[in-house]
Every structure is written in structure tokens, then in C-alpha cells.
Backbone as CSV, one residue per row, in Angstrom:
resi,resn,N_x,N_y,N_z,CA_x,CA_y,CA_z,C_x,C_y,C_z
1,UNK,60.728,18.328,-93.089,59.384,18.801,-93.320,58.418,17.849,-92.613
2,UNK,57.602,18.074,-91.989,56.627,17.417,-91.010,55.197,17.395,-91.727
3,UNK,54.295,16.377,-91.662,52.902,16.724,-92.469,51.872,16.477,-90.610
4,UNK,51.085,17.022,-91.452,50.156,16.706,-90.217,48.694,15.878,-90.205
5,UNK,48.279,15.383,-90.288,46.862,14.761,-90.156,45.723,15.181,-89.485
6,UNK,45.165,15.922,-90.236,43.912,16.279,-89.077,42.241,15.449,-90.018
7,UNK,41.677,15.670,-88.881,40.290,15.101,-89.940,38.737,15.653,-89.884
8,UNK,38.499,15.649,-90.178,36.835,16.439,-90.196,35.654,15.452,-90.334
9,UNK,34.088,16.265,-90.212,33.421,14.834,-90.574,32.959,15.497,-91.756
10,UNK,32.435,14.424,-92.254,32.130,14.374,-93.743,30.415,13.949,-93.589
11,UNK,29.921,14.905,-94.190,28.420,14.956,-94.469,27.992,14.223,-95.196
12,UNK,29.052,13.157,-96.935,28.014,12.519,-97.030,27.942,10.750,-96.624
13,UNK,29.511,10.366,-95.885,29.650,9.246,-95.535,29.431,9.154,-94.169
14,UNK,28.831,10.253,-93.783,29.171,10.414,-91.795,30.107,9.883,-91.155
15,UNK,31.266,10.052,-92.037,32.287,9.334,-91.521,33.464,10.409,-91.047
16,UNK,34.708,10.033,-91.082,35.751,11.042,-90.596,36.631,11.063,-91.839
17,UNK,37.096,11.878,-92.344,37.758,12.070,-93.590,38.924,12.506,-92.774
18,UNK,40.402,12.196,-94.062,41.335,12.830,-93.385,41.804,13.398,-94.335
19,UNK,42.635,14.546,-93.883,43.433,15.957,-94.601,44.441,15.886,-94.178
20,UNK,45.665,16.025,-95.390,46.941,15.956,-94.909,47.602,17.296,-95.761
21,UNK,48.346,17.925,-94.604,48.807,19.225,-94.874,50.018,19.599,-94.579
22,UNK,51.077,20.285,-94.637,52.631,20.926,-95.048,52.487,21.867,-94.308
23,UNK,52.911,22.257,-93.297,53.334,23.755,-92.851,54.125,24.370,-93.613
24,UNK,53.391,25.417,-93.884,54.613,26.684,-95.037,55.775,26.760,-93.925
25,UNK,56.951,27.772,-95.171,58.035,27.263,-94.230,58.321,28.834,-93.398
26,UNK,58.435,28.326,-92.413,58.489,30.208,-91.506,57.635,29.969,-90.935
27,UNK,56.813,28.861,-90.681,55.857,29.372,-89.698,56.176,28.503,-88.498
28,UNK,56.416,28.025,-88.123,57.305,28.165,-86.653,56.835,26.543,-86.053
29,UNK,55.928,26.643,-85.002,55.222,25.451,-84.078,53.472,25.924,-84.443
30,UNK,53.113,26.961,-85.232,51.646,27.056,-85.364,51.241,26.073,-86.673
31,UNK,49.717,25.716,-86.841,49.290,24.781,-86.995,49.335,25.019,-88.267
32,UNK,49.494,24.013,-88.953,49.193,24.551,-90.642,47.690,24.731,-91.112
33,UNK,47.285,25.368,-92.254,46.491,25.661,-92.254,45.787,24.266,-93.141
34,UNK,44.408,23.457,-93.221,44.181,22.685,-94.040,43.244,23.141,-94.838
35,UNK,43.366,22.960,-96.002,42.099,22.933,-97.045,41.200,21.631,-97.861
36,UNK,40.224,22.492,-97.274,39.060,21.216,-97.477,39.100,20.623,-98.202
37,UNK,38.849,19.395,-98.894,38.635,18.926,-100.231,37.070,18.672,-100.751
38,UNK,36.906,19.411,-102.091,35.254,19.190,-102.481,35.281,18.253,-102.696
39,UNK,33.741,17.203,-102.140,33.458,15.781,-102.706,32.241,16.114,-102.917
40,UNK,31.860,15.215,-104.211,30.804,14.993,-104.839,30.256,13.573,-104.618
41,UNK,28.840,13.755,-104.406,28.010,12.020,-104.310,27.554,12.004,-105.713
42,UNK,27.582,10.680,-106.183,26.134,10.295,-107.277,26.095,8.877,-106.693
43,UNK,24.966,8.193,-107.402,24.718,7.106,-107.414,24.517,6.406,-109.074
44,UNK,24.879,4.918,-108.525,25.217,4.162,-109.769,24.053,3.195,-109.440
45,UNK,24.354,2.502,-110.535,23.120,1.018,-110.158,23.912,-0.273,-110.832
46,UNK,23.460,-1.207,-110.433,24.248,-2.271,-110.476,23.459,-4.086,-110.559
47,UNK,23.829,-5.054,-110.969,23.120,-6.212,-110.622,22.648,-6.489,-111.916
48,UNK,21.766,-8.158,-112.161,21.338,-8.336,-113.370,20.696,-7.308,-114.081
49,UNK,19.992,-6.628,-113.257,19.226,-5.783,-114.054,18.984,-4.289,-113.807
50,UNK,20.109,-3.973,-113.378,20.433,-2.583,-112.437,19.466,-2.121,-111.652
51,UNK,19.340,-3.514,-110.698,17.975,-3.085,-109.224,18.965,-2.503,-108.231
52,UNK,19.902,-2.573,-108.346,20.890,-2.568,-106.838,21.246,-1.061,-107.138
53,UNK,21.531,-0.395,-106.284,21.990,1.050,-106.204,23.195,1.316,-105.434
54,UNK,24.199,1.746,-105.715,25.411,1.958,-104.751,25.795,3.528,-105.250
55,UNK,26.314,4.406,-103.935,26.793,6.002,-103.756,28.303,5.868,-103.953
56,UNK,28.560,6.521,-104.503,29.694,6.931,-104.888,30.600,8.766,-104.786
57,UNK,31.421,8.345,-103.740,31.737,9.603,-103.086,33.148,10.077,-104.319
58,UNK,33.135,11.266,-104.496,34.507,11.698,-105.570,35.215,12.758,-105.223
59,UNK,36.501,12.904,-105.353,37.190,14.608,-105.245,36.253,14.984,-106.530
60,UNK,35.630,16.398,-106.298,34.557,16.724,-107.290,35.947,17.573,-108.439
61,UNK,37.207,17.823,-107.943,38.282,18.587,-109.076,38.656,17.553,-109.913
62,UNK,39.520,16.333,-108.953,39.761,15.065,-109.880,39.282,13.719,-110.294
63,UNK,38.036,13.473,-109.745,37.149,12.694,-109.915,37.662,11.591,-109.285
64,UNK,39.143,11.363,-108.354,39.265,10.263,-107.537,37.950,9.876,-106.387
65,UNK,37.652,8.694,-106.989,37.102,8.075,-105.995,37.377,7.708,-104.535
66,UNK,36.627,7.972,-103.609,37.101,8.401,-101.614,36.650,6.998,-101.258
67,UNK,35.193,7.197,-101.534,34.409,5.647,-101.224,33.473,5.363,-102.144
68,UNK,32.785,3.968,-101.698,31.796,3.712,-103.111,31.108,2.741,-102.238
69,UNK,29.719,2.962,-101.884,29.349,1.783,-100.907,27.921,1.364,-101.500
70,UNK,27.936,0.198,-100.992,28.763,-0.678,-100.812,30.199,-0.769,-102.030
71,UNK,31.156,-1.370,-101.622,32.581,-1.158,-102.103,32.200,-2.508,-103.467
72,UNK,33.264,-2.073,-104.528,32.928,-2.725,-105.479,32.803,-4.411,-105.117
73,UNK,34.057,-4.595,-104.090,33.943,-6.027,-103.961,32.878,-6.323,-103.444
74,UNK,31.817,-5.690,-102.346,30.961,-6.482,-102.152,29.714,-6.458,-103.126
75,UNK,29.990,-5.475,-104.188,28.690,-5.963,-105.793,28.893,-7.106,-105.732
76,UNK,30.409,-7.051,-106.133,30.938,-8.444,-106.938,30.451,-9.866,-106.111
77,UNK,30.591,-9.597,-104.940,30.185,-11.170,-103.834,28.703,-10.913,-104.544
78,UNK,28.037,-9.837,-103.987,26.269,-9.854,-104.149,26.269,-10.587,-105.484
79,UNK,26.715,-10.160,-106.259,26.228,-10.601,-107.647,26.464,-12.223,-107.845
80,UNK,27.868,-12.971,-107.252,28.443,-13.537,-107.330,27.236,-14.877,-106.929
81,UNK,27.026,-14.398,-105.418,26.192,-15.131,-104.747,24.686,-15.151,-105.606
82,UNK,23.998,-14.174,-105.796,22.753,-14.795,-106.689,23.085,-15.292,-107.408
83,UNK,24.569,-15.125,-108.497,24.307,-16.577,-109.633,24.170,-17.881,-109.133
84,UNK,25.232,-18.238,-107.852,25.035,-19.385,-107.371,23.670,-19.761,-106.682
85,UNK,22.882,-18.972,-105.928,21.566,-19.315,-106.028,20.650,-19.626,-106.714
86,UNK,20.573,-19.173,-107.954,20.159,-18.916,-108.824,20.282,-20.462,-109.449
87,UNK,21.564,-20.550,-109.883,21.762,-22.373,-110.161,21.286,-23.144,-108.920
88,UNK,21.615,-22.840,-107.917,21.220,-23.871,-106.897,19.847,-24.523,-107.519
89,UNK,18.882,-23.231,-106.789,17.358,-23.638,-107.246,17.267,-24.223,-108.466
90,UNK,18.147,-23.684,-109.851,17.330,-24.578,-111.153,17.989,-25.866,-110.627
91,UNK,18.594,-26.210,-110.402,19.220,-27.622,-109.857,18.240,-28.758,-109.139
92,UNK,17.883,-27.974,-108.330,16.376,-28.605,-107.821,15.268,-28.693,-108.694
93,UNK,14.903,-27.937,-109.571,13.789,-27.861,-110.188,13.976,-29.277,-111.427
């Protein structure tokens, strides 16, 4: 059984999404057919005081998450880094 990879663009990451698909069986050297997958955007908020905003792309059937941007790890640095600023300066003061 062979899968195939094809990819499309995606309207809300402007990025290239990929679809992976099965040729039914009988159908010879023609292309399989792919079906789209629905994604859903929202946005979250994030940070000491939920100033920060990050999009969050989902299969809208199973709610797997595609992307989330910025990606959780870089909250985690952002956040990471103002605490240490944050001490820096009272350090000085």
C-alpha cells in the first residue's frame, strides 16, 4: 500500500499544510483522491497578566492542535525572560 503526500496552502497560517492519503484499492496509477481537513483558529492570551496573545490553529472534528504561534515554548522563554528582567532591575534598585 503506498500513501501519498500532497499539500495545499492554508489560509490561516499561510503556510503549506500536508495531507496524507491511501489510494482505494482498484484504482490503478491514478491519483488518490485527498480530503481536506477543517481547521479552526482562536486565540488565547498569555503572560503575567494575559497581555500577550497567541493563535491557535485546530482539526475543528478533533480538536488536535496543527500550530499555536507563537509555539508554547517560545511563551515559556518570553515569560521566562521577563522574570529574569524583572529581577535584574529590582537588583539594581
Amino acid at each position: 500500500m503506498s500513501i501519498s503526500i500532497n499539500t495545499r496552502t492554508n489560509i490561516f497560517d499561510g503556510g503549506r499544510s500536508l495531507y496524507l492519503s491511501s489510494p482505494k484499492e482498484g484504482a490503478g496509477t491514478s491519483t488518490p483522491k485527498v480530503e481536506p481537513i477543517e481547521k479552526k483558529a482562536s486565540f488565547k492570551t498569555y503572560g503575567e497578566h494575559n497581555e500577550r496573545v497567541a493563535i491557535v490553529v485546530k482539526n475543528a472534528e478533533t480538536g488536535e492542535i496543527f500550530h499555536e504561534i507563537p509555539s508554547e515554548g517560545i511563551q515559556r522563554l518570553h515569560m521566562r525572560l521577563r522574570e529574569l528582567l524583572h529581577r535584574r532591575i529590582d537588583e539594581k534598585v
